[in-house]
N, C-alpha and C positions, 0 to 999 in steps of 0.2 A: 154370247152372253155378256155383251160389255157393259158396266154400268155409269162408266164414268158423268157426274154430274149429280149422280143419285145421291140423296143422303140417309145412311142407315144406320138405324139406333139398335144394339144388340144389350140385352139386359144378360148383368152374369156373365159380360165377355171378356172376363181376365183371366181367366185359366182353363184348361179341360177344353171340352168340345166349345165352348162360346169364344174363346179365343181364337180356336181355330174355324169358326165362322167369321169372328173379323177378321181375320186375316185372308181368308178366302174373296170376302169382299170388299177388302183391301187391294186384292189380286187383278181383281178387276174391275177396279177403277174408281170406284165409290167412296163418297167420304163417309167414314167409319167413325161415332161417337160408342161408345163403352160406357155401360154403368153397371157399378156395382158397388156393393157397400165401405170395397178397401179397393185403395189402386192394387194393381198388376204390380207379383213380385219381379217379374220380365217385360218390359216396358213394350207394346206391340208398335212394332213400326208404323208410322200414318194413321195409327186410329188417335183419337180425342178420347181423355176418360176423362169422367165425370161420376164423381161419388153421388149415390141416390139406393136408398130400403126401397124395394120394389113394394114393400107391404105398406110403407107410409101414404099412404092416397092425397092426403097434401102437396107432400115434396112431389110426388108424381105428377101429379096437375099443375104445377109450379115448370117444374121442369121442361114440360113439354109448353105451355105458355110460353118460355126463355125462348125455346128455338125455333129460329127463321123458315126452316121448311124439313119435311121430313116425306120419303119416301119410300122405305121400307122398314116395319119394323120384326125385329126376331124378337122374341118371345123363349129368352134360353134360360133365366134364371128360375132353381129348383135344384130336386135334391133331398135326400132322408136318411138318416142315421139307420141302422138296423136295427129293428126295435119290435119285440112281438108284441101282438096286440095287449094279451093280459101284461105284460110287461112293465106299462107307463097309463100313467093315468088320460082322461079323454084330452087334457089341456094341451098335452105334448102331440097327440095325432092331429088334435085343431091348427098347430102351428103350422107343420105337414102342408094340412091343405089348404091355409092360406096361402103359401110361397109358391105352391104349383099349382093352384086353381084360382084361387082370388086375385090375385097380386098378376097375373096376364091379364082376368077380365078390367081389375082398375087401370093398368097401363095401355091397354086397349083403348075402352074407352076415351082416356086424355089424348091418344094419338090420333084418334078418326078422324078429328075435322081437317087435320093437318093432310090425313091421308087420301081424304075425300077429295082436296081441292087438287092434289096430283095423281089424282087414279091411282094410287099405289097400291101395297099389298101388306099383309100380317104372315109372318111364319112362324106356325108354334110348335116347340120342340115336346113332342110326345115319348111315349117309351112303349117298347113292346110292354111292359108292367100293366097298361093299363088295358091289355086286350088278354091276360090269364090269370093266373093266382102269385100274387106276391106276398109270401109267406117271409116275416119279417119285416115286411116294405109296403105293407096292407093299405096304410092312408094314402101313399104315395101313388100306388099302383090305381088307387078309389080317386084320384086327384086326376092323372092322366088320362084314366077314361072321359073323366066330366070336362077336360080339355077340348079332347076330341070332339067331344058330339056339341063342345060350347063353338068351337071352332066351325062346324057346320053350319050349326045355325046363325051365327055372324058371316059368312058368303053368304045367304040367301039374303036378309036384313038389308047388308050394306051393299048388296049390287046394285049396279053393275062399277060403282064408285070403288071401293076396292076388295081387294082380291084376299081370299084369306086360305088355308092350307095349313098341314102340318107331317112333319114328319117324324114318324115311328119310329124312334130309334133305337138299335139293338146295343148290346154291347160294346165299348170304347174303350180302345187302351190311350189312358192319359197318364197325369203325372204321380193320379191317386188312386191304380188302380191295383196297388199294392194291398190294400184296405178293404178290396173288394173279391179281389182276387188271389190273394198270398204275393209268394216271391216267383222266379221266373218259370220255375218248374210249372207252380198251379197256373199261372196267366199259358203256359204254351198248353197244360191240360185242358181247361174251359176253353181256348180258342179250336181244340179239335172239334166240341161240340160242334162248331157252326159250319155249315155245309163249305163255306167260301174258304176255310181255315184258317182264319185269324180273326181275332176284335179287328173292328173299323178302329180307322185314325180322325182324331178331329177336323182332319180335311176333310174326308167322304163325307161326315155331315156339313162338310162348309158348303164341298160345293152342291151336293144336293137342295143347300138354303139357298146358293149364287140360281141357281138354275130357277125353283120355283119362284123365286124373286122376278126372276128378270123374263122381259117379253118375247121369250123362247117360251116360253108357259101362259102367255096372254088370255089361254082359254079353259085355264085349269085352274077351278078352285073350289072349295070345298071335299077338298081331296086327302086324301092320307096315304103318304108315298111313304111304301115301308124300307127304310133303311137298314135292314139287321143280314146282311152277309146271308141270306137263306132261311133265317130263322131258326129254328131247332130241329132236331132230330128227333121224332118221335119216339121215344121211351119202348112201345110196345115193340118194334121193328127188332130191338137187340133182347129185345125176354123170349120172344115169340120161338117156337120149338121148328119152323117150318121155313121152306127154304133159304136154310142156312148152306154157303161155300164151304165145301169140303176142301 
């Protein structure tokens, strides 16, 4: 999976899991540009950052105009506070699903031509949220589905020009997932749930973006590679009264 020569544009890749995709394909070999709306509090070795609102459809058109060639783009910035539905008015869920559903389709779009003229690819970072009920995370969860199936329908459109994918992401211990998760105690509790035993690291999702990127995956697209260590445990498996280990 080498990529050196490749130029890949990761939106949202200064911190959490988008850093650790540039980094990943920093790893190998690809030159790495960064955007997002504040530099990196941690400066990533070899990537390029470049300030840019993924929601500004100008700057984004602007931006990718600027650059000389591109060949893969990640699709990582998004994100949602915890927020029950009756909780906030519609304006704050609007935002929601602008950052994880609009704001990949307008950066999409500005990268195609770029991406058309080098067979590249699009990877868009999904969430298992958008395949169950996200109870506090409802717009977010409504956003990543309509990723997904946007994501499908852009590999059929733009083939055989390029390649588009996304991956499912489950769970991730980053630097915020104290917020999400408590202190060490509750982060090592929620990692039992998952069959594998831990949150994934920003690497696993790097390099499952390194892999679907690169021409080890030639003939794979429109696809949604689930990332989440196993998934969940089924709920009814530990109620259920019947064959239970004595």
């Amino acid at each position: 999976m080498e990529l050196s020569g490749r130029v890949v544009v990761v939106t949202g890749g200064t911190r959490g899991v988008g850093a650790g995709i540039a980094r990943s394909f920093t790893e190998a070999g690809a030159e790495v540009v960064v955007c997002a709306r504040r530099p990196p509090e941690v400066p990533l070795p070899k990537a390029r950052f470049v300030p840019l609102d993924v929601r500004d459809a100008d700057a984004v058109r602007h931006f990718f105009a600027e650059l000389p060639r591109l060949d893969v783009l990640v699709n990582n910035a998004g994100g949602a506070p915890y927020r029950l539905l009756a909780g906030a008015g519609p304006e704050r869920h609007v935002r929601v699903l602008e950052l994880n559903l609009l704001a990949p389709l307008t950066v999409s779009l500005a990268a195609y031509e770029h991406l058309k003229r080098t067979r590249g690819s699009i990877v868009m970072i999904g969430s298992v949220s958008g395949g169950r009920p996200s109870p506090g995370t409802a717009a977010y969860g409504a956003a990543k589905a309509g990723l997904e199936n946007l994501a499908r329908s852009m590999a059929v459109e733009w083939a055989p020009d390029v390649r588009v994918n996304t991956l499912v992401v489950g769970m991730v211990r980053t630097e915020q997932s104290q917020l999400h998760y408590g202190d060490e105690a509750g982060i090592a509790a929620v990692s039992r749930t998952v069959p594998l035993g831990r949150l994934a690291e920003p690497s696993d999702v790097g390099a499952a973006a390194v892999f679907v990127a690169s021409d080890a995956a030639a003939y794979i697209s429109g696809a949604s590679l689930l990332v989440h260590g196993g998934g969940e445990r089924p709920a009814f498996l530990d109620a259920a009264s019947v064959n239970k280990e004595t």
